[in-house]
C-alpha positions as CSV (number, residue, x, y, z in Angstrom):
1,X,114.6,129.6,94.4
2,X,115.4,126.1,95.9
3,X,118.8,124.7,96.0
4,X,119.7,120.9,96.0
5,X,122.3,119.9,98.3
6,X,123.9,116.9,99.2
7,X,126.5,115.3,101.5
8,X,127.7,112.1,101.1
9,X,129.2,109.6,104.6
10,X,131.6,107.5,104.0
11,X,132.0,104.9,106.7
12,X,134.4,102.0,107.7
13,X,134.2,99.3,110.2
14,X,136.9,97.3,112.0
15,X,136.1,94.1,113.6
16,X,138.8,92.9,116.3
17,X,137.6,90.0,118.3
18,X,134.3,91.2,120.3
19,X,134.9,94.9,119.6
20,X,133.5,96.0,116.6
21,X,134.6,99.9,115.9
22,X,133.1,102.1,112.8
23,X,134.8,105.9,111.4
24,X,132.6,108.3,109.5
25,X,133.8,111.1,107.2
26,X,131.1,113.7,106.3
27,X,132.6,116.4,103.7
28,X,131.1,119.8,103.7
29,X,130.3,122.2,100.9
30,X,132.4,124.7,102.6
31,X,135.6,122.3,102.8
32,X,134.9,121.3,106.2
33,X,136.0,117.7,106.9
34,X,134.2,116.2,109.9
35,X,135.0,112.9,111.2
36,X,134.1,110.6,114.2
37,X,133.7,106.7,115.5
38,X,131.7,104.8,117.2
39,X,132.4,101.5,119.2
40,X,130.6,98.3,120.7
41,X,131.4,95.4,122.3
42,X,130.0,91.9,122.0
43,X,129.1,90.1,124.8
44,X,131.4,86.8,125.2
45,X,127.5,84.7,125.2
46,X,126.2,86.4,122.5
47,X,126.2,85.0,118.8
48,X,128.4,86.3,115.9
49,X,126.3,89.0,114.6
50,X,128.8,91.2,113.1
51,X,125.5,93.0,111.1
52,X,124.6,94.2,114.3
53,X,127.5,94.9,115.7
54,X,127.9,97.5,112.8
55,X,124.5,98.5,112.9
56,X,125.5,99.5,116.9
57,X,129.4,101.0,115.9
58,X,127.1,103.2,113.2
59,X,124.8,104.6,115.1
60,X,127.3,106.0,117.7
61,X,129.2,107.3,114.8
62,X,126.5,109.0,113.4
63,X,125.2,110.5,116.7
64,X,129.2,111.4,117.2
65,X,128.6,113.1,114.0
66,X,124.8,114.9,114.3
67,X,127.1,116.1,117.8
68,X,129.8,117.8,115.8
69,X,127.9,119.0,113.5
70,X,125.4,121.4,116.0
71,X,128.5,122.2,117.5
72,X,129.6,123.7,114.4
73,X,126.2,125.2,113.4
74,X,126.1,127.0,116.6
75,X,129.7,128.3,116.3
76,X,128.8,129.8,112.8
77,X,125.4,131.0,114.3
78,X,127.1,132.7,117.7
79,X,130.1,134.4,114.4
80,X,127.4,136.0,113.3
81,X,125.1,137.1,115.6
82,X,125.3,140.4,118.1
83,X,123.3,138.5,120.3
84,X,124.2,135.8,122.5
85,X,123.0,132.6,121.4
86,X,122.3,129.3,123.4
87,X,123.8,125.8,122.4
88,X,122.2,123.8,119.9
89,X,122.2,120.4,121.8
């Protein structure tokens, strides 16, 4: 039997002068709400690239995120198992 999941991320950026800072909201099947940011800051010589900037604020959101996630995945593992298991990260 294959199942079809999906999870949707909502994310938002804030620009304030240099610092660009972006929030991510993953949604779980189970209910779970997960949620984490990610920041950079521009350089006062370097162009207004606020693409990149997000790009930047994104990525440490998401790896905030891939973080919390096998956090949880190894809480639910170590629930259910008699047997110690090790950290996912």
């Amino acid at each position: 039997m294959q199942t079809l999941v999906g999870w949707h991320i909502e994310m938002e950026f804030r620009e304030e002068g240099a610092r660009t800072a972006a929030a991510a909201l993953l949604r779980l099947g189970d209910g779970t709400e997960i949620r984490a940011h990610g920041y950079t800051s521009r350089h006062p010589s370097d162009s207004e690239q606020l693409r990149v900037g997000e790009e930047i604020a994104a990525a440490r959101a998401l790896n905030d995120l891939a973080s919390q996630l096998l956090t949880k995945a190894h809480a639910e593992i170590q629930d259910s198992s008699p047997v110690p298991t090790h950290p996912l990260m």
